[in-house]
C-alpha positions, -999 to 999 in steps of 0.1 A, spaced: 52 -408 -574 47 -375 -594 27 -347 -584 14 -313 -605 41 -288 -599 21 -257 -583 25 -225 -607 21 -185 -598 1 -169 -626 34 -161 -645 42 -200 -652 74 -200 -621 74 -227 -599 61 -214 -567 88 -214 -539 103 -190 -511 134 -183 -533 106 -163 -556 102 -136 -531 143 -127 -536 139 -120 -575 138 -86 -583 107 -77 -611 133 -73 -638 150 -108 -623 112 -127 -624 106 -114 -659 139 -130 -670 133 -164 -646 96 -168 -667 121 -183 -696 124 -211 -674 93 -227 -673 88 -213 -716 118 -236 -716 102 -265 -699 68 -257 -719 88 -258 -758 101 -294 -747 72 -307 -740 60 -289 -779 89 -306 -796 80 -341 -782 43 -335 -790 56 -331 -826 78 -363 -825 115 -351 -811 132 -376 -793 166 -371 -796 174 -351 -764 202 -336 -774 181 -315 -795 157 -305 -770 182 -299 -745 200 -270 -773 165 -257 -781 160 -253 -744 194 -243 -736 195 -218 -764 159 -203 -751 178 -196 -714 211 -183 -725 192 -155 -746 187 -142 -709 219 -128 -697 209 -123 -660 206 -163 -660 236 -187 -657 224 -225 -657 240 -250 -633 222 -281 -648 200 -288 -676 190 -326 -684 164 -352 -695 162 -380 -673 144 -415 -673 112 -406 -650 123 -439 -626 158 -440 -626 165 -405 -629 203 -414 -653 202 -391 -681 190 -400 -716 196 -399 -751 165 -407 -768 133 -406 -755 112 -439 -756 79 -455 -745 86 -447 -710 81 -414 -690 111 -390 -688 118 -353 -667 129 -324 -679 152 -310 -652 165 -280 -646 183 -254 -623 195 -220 -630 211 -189 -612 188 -155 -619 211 -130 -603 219 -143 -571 186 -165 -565 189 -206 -574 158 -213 -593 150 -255 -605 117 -267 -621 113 -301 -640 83 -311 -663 68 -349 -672 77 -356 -710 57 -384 -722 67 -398 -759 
């Protein structure tokens, strides 16, 4: 069962661990969701290969030197085992990321 994720104004996921960012920390942690946000673009436009979202993605994060990612993946929507190529079925977007010392994940529905 999905649900809509629930977003503050600047596109973060809303959660406790918000409150810990610093302003210059939150302004860094917004790349997250842009991240989430140009995957969801690059399928629209016919990307499946998740490799090359994930590098996109990944490439978007690491710009922001206050972030270190623990995990980045596309997953099958149901099983949750990591993907190569998106197909007729839905997939997530996951991911999880230090900003500073606050643990930060987010995930988004990719439908192909």
């Amino acid at each position: 069962v999905t649900c809509p994720i629930v977003r503050d104004a600047d596109g973060l996921a809303v959660a406790p661990e918000n409150e810990r960012l610093t302003e210059r920390e939150r302004q860094s942690a917004r790349v997250l969701p842009q991240a989430l946000e140009k995957a969801q673009v690059l399928v629209a436009a016919g990307e499946r290969n998740t490799a090359n979202i994930l590098k996109a993605m990944r490439e978007m994060i690491e710009a922001h030197p206050t972030i270190r990612i623990e995990y980045l993946s596309i997953v099958d929507g149901e099983t949750l085992e990591p993907i190569p190529l998106l197909e007729d079925r839905p997939a997530l977007v996951v991911v999880a990321a230090f900003v500073g010392k606050v643990r930060l994940s987010d995930n988004v529905l990719l439908n192909a």
